[in-house]
N, C-alpha and C positions, 0 to 999 in steps of 0.2 A: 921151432915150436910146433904143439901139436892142433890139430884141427877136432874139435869135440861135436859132435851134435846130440843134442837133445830131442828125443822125441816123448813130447809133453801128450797126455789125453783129459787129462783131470781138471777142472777149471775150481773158479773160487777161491778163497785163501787157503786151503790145506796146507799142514804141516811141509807137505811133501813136494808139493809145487813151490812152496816159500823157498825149501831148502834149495831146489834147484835153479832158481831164481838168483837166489845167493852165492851156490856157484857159478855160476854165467858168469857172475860180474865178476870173481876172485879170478877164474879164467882168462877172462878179457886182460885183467889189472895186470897179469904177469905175460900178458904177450901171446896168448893163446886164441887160435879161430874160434869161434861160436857158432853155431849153427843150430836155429832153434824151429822144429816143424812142430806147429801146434793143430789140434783137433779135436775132435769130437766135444768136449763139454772146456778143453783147455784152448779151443778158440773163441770162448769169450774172454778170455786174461786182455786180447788185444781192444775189445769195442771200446769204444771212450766215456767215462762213465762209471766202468766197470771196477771194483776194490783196487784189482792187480792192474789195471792200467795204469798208474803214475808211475810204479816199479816198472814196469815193462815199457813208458815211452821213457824213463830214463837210460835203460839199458839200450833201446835203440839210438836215443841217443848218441851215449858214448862211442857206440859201435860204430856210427855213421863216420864219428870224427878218425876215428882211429883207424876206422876199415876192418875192424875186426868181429865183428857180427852181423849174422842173415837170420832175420826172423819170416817164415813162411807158415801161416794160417791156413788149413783146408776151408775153402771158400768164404764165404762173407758169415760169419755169426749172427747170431740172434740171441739177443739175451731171454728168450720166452723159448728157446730152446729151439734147434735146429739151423742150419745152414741156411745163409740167404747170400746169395752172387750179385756181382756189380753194384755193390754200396761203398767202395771205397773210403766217402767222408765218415761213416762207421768207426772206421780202423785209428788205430793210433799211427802220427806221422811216421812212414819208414817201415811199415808194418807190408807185406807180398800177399795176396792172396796167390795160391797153389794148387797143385792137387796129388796126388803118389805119386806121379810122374818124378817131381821135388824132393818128395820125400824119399826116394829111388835116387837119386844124385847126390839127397845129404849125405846119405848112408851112405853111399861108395868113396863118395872124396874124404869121409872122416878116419880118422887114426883109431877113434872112441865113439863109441853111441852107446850113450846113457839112455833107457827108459822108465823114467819114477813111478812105481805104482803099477806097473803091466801085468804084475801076477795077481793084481786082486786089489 
């Protein structure tokens, strides 16, 4: 099977973060790695609280049991906008904070890198 990652920027419910959300989970279903770096405004999808959080602690979820998804957030979110570091209880369970370094090792171990929205 192949290993996908996703590198997410766009936070909120957009059409476009929904869709990708969507595949994750159709990817996982069939046996596929997941691999999801989120940032800049799409690392708030992970704080608890947030629209996309119950989507996104169930996809860490299933990932957990399966083994088949890494979600990595560049540093701690802030829902008022901007990074905040070392808030772990923030995050949704199963959630990494990271930094490029991560997102330099999704890229390379994947087969596929998706990024929704990057042109605009």
């Amino acid at each position: 099977m192949s290993r996908v990652t996703f590198v997410l920027h766009r936070g909120g419910t957009s059409e476009t973060t929904g869709t990708a959300l969507a595949l994750a989970d159709r990817l996982m279903a069939r046996g596929h790695r997941v691999a999801v770096f989120a940032h800049d405004e799409a690392a708030e999808l992970t704080v608890r609280g947030a629209p996309a959080a119950p989507v996104v602690a169930a996809l860490v979820r299933r990932g957990m049991h399966a083994g088949t998804l890494d979600w990595v957030v560049e540093g701690e979110p802030d829902l008022e906008g901007g990074p905040r570091h070392h808030r772990p209880w923030s995050q949704v369970a199963g959630v990494v904070p990271g930094d490029h370094a991560d997102l330099w090792a999704l890229v390379r171990a994947a087969d596929v890198v998706l990024t929704p929205n990057a042109g605009g």
